[in-house]
PDB file of N, H, CA, C and O in Angstrom:
ATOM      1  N   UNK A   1      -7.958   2.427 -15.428  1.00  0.00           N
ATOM      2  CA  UNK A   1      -6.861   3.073 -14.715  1.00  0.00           C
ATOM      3  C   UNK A   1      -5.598   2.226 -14.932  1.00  0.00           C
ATOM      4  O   UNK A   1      -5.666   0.997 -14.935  1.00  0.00           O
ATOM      5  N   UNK A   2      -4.235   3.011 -15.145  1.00  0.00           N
ATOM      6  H   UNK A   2      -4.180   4.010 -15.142  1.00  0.00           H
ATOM      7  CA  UNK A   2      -2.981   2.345 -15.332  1.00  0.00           C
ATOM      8  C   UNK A   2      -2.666   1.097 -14.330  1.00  0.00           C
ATOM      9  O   UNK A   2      -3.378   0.953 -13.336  1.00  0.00           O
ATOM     10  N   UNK A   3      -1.710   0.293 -14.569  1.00  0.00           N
ATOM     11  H   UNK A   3      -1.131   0.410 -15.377  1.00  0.00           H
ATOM     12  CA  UNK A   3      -1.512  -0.443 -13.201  1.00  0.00           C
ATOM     13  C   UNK A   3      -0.816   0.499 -12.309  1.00  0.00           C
ATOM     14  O   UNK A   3      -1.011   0.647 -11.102  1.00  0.00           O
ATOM     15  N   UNK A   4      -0.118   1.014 -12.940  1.00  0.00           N
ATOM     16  H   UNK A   4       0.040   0.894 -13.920  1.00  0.00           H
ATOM     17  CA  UNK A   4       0.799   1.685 -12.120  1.00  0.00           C
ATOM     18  C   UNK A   4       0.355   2.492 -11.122  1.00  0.00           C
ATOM     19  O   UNK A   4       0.848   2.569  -9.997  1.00  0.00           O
ATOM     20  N   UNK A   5      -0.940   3.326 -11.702  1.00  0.00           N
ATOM     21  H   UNK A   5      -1.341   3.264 -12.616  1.00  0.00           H
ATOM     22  CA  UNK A   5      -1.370   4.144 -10.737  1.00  0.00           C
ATOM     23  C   UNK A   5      -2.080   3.006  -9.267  1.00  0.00           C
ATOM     24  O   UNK A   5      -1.988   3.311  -8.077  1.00  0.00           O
ATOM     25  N   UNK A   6      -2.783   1.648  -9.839  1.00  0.00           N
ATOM     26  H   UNK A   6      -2.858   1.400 -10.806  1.00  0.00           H
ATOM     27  CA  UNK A   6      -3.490   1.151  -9.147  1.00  0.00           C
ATOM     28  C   UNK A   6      -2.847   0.593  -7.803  1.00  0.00           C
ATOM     29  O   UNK A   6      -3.294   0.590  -6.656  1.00  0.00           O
ATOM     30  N   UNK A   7      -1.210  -0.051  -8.518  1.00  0.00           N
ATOM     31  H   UNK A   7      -0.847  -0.049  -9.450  1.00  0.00           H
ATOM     32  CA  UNK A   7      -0.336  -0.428  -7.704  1.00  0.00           C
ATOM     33  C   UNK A   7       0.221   0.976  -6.808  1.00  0.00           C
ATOM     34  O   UNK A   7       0.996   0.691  -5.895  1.00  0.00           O
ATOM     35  N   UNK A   8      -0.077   2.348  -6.972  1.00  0.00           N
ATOM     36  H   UNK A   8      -0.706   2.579  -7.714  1.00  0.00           H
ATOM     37  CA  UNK A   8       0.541   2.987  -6.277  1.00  0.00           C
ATOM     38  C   UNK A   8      -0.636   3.507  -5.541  1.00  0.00           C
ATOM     39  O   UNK A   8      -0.386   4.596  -5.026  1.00  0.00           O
ATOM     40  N   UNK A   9      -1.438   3.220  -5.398  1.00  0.00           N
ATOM     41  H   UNK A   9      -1.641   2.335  -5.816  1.00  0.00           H
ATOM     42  CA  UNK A   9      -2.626   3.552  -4.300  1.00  0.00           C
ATOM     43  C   UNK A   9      -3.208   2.801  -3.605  1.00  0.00           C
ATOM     44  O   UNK A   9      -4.039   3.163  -2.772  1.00  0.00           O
ATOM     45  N   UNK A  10      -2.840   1.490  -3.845  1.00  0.00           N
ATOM     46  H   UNK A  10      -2.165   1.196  -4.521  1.00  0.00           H
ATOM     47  CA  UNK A  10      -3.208   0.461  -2.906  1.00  0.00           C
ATOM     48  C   UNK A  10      -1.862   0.372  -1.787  1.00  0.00           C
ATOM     49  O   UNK A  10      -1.941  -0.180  -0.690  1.00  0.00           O
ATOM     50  N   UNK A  11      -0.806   0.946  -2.253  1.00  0.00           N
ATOM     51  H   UNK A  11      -0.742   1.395  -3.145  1.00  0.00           H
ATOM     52  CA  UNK A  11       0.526   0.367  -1.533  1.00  0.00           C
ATOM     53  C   UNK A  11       0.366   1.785  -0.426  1.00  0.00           C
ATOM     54  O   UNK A  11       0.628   1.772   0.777  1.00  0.00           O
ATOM     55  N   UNK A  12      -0.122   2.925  -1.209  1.00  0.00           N
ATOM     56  H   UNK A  12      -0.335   2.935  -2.186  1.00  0.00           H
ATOM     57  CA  UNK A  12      -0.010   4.206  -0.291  1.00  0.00           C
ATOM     58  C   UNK A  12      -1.668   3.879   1.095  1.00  0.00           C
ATOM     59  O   UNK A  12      -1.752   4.417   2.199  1.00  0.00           O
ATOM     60  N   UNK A  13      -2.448   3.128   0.632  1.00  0.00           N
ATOM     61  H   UNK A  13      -2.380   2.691  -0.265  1.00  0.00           H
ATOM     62  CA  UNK A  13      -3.175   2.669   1.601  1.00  0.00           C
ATOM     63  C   UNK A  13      -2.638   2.277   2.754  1.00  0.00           C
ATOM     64  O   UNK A  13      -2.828   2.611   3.923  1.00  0.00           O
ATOM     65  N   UNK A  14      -1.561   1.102   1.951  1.00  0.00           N
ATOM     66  H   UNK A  14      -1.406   0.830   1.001  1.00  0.00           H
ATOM     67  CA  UNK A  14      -1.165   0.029   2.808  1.00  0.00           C
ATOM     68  C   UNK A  14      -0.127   1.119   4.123  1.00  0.00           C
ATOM     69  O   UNK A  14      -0.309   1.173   5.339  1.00  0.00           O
ATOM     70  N   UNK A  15       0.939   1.862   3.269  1.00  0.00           N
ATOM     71  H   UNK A  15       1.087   1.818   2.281  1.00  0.00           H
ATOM     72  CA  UNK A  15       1.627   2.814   4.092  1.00  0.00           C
ATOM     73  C   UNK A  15       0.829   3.854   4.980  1.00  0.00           C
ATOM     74  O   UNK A  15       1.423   4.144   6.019  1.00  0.00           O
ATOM     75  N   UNK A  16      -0.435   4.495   4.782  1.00  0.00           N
ATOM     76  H   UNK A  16      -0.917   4.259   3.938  1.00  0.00           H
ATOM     77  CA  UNK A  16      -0.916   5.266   5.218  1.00  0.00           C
ATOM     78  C   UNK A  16      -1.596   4.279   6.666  1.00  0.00           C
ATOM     79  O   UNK A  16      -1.959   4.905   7.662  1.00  0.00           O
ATOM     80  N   UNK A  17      -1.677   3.150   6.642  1.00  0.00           N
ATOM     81  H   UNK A  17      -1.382   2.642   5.833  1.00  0.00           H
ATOM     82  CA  UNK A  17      -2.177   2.421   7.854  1.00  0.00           C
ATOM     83  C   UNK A  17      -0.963   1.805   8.953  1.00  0.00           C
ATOM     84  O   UNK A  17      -1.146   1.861  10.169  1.00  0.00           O
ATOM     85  N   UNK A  18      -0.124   1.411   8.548  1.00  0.00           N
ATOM     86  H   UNK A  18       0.024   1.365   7.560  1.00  0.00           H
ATOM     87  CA  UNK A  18       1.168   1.329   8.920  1.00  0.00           C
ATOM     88  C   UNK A  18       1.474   2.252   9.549  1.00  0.00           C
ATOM     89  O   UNK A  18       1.634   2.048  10.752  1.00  0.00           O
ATOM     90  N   UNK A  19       1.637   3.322   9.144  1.00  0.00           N
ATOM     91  H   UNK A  19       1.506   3.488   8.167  1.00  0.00           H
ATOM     92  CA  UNK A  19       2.677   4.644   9.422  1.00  0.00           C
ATOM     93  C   UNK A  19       1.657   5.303  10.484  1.00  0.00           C
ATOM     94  O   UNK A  19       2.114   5.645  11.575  1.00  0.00           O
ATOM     95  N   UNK A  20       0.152   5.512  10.171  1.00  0.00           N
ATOM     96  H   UNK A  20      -0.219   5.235   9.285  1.00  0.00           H
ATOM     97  CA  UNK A  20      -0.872   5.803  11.769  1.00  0.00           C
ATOM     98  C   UNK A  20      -0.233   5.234  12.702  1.00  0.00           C
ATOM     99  O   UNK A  20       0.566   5.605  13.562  1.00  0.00           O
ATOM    100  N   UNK A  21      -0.778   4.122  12.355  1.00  0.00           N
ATOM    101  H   UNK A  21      -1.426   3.821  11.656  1.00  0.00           H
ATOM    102  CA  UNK A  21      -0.625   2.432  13.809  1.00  0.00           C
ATOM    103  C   UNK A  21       0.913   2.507  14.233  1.00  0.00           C
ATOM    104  O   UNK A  21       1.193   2.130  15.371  1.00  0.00           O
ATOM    105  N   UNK A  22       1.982   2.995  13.347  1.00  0.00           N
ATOM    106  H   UNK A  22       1.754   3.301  12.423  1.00  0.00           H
ATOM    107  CA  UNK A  22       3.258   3.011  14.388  1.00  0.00           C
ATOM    108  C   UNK A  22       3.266   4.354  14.656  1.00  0.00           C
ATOM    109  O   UNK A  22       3.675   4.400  15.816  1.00  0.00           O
ATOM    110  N   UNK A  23       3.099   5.277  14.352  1.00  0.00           N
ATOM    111  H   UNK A  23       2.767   5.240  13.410  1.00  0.00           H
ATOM    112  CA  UNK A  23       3.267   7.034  15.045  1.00  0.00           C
ATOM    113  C   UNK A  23       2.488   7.230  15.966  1.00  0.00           C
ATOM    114  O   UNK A  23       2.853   8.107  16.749  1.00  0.00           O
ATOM    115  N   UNK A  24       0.961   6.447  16.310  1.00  0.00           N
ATOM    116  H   UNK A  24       0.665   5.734  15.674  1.00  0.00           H
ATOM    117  CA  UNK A  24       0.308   6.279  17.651  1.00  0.00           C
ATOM    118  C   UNK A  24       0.632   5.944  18.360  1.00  0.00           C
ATOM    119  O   UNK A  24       0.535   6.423  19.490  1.00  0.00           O
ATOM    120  N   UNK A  25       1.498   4.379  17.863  1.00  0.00           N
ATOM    121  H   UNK A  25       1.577   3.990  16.945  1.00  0.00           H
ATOM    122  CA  UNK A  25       2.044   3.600  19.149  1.00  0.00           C
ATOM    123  C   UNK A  25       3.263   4.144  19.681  1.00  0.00           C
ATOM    124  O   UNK A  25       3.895   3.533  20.542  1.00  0.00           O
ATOM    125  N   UNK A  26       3.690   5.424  19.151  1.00  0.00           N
ATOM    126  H   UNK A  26       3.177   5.920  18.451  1.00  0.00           H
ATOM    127  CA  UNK A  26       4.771   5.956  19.549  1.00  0.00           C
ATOM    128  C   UNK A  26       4.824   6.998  20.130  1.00  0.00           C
ATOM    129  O   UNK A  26       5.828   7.338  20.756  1.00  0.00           O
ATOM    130  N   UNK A  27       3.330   8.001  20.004  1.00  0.00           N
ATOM    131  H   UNK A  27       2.514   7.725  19.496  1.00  0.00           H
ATOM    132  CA  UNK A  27       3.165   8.922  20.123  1.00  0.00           C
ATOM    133  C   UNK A  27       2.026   9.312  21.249  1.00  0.00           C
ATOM    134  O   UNK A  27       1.963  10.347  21.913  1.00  0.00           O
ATOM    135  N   UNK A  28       1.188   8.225  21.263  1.00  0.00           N
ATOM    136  H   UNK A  28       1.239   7.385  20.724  1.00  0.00           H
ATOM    137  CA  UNK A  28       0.053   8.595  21.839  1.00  0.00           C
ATOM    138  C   UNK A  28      -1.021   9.075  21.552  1.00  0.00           C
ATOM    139  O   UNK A  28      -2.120   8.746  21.999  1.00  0.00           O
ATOM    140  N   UNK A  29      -0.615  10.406  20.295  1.00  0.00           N
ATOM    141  H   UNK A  29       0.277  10.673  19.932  1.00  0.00           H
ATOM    142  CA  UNK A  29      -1.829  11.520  19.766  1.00  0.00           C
ATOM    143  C   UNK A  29      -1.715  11.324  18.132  1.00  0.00           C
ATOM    144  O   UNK A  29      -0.960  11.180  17.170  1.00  0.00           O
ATOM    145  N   UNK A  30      -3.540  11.471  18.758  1.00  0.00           N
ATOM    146  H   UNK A  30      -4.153  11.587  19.539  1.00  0.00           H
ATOM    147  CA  UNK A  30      -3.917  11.267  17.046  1.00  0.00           C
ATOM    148  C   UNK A  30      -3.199  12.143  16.135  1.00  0.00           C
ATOM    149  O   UNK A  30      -2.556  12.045  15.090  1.00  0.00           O
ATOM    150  N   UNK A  31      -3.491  12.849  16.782  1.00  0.00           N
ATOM    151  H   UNK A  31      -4.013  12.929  17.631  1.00  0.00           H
ATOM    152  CA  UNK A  31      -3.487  14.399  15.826  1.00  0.00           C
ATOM    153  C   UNK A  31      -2.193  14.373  14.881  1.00  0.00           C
ATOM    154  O   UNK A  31      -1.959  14.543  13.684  1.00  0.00           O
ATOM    155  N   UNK A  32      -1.286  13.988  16.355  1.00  0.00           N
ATOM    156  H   UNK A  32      -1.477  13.850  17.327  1.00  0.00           H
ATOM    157  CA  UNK A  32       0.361  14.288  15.731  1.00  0.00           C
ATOM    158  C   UNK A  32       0.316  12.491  14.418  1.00  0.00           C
ATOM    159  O   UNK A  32       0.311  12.541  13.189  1.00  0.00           O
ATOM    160  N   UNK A  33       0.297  11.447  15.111  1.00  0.00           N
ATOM    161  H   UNK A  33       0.301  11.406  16.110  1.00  0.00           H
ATOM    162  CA  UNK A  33       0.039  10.043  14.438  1.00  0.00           C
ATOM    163  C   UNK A  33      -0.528  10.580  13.145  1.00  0.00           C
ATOM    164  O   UNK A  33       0.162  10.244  12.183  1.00  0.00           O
ATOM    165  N   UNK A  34      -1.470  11.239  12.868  1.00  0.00           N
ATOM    166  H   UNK A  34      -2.031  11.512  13.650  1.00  0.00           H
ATOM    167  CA  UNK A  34      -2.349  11.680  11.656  1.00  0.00           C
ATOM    168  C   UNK A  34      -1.840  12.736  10.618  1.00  0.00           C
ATOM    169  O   UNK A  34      -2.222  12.971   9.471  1.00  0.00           O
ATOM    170  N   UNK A  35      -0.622  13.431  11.564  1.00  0.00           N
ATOM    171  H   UNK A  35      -0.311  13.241  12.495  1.00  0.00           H
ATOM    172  CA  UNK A  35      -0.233  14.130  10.371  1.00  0.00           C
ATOM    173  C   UNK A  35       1.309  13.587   9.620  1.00  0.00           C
ATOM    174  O   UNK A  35       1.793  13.920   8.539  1.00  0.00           O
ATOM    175  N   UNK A  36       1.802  12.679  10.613  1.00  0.00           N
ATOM    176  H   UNK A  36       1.410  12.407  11.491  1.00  0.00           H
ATOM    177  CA  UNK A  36       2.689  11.688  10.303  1.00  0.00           C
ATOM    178  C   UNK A  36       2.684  10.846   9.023  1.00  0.00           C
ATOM    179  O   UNK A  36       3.614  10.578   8.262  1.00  0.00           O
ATOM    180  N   UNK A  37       1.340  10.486   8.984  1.00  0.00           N
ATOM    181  H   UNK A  37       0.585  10.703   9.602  1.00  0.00           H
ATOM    182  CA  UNK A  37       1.057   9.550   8.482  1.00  0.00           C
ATOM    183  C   UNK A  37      -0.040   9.864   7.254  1.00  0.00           C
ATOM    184  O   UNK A  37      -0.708   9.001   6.684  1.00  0.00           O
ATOM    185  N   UNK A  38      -0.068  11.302   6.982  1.00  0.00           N
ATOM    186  H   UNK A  38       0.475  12.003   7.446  1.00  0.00           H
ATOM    187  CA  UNK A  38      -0.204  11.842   6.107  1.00  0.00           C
ATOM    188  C   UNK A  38       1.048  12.191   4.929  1.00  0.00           C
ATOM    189  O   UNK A  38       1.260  11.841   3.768  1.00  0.00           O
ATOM    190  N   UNK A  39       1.629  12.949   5.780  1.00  0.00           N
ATOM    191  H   UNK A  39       1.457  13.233   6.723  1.00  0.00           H
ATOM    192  CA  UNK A  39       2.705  13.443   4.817  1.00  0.00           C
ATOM    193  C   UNK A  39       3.792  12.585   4.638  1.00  0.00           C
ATOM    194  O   UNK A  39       4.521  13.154   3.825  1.00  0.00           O
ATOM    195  N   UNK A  40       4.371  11.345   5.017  1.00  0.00           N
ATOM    196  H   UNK A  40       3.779  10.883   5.677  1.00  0.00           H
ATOM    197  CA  UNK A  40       5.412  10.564   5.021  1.00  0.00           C
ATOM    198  C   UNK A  40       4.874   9.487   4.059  1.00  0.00           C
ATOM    199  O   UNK A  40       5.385   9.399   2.942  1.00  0.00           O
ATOM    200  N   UNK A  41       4.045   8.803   4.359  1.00  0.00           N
ATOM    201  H   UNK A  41       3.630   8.874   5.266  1.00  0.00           H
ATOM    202  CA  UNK A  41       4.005   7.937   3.104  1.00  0.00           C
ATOM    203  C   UNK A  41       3.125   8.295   1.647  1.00  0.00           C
ATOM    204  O   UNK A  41       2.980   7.533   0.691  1.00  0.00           O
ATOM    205  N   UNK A  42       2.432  10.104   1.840  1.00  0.00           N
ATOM    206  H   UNK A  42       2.550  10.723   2.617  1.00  0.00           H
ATOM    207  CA  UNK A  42       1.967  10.574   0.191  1.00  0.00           C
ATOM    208  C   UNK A  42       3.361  10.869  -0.186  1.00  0.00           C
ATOM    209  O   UNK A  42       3.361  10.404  -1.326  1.00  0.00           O
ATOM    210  N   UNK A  43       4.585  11.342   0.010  1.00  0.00           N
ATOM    211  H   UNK A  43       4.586  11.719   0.936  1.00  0.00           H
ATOM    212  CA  UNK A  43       6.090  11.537  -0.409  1.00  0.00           C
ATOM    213  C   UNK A  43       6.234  10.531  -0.719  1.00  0.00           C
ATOM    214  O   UNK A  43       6.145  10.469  -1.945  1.00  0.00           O
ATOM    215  N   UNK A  44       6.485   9.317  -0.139  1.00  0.00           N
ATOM    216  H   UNK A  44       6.557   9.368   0.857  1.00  0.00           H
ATOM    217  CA  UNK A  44       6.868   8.077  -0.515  1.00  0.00           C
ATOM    218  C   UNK A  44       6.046   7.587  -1.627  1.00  0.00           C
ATOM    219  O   UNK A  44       6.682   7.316  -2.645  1.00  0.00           O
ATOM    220  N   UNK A  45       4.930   7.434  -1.660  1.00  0.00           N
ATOM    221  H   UNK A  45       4.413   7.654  -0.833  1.00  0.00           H
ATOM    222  CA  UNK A  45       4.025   7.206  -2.540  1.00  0.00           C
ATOM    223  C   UNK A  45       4.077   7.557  -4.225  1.00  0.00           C
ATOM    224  O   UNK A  45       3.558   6.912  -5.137  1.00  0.00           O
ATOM    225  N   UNK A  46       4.965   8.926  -4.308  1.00  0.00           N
ATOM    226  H   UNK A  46       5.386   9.449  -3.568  1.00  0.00           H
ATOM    227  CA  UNK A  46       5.019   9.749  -5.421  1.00  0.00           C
ATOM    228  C   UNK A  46       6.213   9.129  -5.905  1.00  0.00           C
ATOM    229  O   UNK A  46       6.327   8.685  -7.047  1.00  0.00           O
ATOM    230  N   UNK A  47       7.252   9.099  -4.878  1.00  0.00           N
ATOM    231  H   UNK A  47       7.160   9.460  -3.950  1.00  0.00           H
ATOM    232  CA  UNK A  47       8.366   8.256  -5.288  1.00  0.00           C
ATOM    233  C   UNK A  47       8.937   6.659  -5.801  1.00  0.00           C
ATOM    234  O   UNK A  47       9.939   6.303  -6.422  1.00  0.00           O
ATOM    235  N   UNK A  48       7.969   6.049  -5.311  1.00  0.00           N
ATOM    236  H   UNK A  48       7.156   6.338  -4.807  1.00  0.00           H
ATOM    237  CA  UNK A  48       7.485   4.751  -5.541  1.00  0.00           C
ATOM    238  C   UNK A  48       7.295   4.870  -6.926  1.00  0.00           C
ATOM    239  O   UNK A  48       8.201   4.675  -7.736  1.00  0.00           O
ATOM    240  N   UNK A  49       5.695   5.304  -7.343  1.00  0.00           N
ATOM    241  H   UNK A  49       4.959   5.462  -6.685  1.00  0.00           H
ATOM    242  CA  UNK A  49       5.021   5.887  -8.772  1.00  0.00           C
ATOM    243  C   UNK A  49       6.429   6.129  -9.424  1.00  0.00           C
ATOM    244  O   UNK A  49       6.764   5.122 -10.047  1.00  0.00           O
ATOM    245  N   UNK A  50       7.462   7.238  -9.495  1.00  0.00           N
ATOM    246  H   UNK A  50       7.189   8.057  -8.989  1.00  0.00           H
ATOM    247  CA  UNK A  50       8.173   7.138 -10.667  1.00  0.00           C
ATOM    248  C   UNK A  50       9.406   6.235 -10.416  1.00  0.00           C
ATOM    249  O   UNK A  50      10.063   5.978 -11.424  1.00  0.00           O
ATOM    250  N   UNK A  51       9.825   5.718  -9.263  1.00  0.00           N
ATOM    251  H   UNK A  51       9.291   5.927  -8.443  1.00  0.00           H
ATOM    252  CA  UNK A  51      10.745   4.372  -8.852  1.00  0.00           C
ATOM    253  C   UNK A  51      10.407   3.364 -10.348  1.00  0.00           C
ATOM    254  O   UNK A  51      11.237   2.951 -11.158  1.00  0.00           O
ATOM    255  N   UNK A  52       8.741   3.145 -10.351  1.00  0.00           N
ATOM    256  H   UNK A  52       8.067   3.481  -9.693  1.00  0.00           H
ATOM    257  CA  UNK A  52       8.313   1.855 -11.296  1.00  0.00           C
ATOM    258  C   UNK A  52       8.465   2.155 -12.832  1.00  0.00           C
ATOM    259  O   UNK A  52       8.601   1.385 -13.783  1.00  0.00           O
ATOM    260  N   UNK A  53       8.387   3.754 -12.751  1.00  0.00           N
ATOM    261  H   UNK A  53       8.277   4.379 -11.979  1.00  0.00           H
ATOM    262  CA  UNK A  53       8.509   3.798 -14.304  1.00  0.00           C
ATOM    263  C   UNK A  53       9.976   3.920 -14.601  1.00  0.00           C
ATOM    264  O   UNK A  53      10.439   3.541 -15.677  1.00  0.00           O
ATOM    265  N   UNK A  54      10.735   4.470 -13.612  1.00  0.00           N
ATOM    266  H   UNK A  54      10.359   4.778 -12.739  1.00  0.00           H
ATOM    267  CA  UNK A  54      12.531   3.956 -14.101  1.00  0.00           C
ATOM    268  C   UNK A  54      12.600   2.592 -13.711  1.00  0.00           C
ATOM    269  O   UNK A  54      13.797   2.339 -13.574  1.00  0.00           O
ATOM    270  N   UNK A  55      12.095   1.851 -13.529  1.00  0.00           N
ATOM    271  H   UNK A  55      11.122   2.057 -13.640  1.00  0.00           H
ATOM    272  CA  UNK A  55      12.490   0.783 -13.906  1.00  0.00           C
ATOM    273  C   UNK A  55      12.105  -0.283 -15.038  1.00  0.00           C
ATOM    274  O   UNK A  55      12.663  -1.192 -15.653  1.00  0.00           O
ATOM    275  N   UNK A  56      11.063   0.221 -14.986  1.00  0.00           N
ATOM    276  H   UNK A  56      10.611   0.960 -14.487  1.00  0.00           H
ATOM    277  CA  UNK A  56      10.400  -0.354 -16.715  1.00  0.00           C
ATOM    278  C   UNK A  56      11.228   0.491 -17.654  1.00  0.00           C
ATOM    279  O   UNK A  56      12.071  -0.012 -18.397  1.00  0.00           O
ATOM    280  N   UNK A  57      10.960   1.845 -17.605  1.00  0.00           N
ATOM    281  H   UNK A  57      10.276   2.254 -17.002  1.00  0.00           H
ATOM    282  CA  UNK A  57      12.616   2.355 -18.602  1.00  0.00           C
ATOM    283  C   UNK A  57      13.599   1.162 -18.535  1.00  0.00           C
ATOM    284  O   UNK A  57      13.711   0.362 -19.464  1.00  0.00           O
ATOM    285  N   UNK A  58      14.123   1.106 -17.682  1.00  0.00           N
ATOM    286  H   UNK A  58      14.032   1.756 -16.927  1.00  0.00           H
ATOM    287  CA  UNK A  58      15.614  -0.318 -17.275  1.00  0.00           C
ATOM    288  C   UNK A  58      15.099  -1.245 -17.939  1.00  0.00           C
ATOM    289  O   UNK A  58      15.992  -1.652 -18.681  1.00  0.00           O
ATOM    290  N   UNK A  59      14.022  -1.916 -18.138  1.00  0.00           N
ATOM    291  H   UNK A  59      13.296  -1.584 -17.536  1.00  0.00           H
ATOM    292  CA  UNK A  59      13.794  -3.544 -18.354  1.00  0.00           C
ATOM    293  C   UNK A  59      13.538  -3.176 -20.344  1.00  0.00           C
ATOM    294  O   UNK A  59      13.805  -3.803 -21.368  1.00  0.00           O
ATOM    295  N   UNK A  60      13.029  -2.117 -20.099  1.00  0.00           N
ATOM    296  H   UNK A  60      12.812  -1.607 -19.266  1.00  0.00           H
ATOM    297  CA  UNK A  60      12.828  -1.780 -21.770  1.00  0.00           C
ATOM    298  C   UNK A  60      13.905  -1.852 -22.859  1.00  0.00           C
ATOM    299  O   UNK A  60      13.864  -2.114 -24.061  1.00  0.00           O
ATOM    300  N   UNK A  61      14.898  -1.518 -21.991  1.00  0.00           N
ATOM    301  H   UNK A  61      14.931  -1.304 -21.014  1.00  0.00           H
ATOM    302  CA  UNK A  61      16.329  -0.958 -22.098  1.00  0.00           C
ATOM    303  C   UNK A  61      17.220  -1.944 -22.572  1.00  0.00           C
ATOM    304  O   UNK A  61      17.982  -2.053 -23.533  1.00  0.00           O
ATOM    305  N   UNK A  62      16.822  -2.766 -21.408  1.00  0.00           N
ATOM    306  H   UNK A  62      16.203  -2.677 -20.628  1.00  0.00           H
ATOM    307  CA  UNK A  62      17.482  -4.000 -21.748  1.00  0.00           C
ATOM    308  C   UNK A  62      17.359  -5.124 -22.731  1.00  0.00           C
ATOM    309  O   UNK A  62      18.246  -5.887 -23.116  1.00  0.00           O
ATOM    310  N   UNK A  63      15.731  -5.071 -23.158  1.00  0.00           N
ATOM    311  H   UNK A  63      15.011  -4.452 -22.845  1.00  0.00           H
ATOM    312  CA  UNK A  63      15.480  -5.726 -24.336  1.00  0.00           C
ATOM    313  C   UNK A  63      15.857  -5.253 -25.570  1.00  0.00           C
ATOM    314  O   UNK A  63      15.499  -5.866 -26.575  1.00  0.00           O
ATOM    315  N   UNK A  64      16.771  -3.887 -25.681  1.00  0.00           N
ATOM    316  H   UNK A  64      17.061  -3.388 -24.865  1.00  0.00           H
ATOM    317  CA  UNK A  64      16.793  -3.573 -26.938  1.00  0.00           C
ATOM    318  C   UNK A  64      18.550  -4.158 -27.095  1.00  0.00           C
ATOM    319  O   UNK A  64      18.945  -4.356 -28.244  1.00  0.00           O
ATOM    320  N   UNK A  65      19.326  -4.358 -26.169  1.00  0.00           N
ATOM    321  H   UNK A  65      19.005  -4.197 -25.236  1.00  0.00           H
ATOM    322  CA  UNK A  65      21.174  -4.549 -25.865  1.00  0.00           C
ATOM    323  C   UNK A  65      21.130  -5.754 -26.243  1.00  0.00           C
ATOM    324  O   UNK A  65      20.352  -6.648 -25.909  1.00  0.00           O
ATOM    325  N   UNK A  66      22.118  -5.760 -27.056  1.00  0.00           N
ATOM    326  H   UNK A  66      22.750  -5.034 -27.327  1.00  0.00           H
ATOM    327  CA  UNK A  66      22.052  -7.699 -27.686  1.00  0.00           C
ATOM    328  C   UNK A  66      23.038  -7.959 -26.166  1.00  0.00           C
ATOM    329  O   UNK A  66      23.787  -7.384 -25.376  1.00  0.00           O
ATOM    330  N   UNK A  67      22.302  -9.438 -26.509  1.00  0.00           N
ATOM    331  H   UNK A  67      21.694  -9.906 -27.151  1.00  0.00           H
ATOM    332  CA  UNK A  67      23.024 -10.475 -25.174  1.00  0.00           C
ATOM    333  C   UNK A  67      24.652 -10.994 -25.328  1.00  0.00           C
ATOM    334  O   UNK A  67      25.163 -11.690 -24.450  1.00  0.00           O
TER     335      UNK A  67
END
């Protein structure tokens, strides 16, 4: 598996536990906490994923521009 993908599913873990644990502590209900914390950090998650590949575009980019 790519890094990229690996780095973007361990980080959407990391957000998907985060984003429960504060929409509970804010909310009270699972239910609502659970769907919070569904749909807010898989969006983020997708965005992240192509965040890394424009920026490797950028760093690629830059190795080709004389100094």
């Amino acid at each position: 598996m790519p890094t990229d993908l690996i780095k973007t599913f361990t980080y959407l873990t990391i957000h998907l536990t985060i984003g429960f644990s504060v929409a509970y502590a804010m909310t009270g209900s699972v239910a609502l906490a659970g769907g919070i914390a569904i749909v807010e950090p898989c969006i983020n998650a997708v965005a992240f994923f192509f965040h890394e590949k424009a920026w490797k575009r950028v760093g690629a980019g830059r190795k080709l521009l004389p100094a």
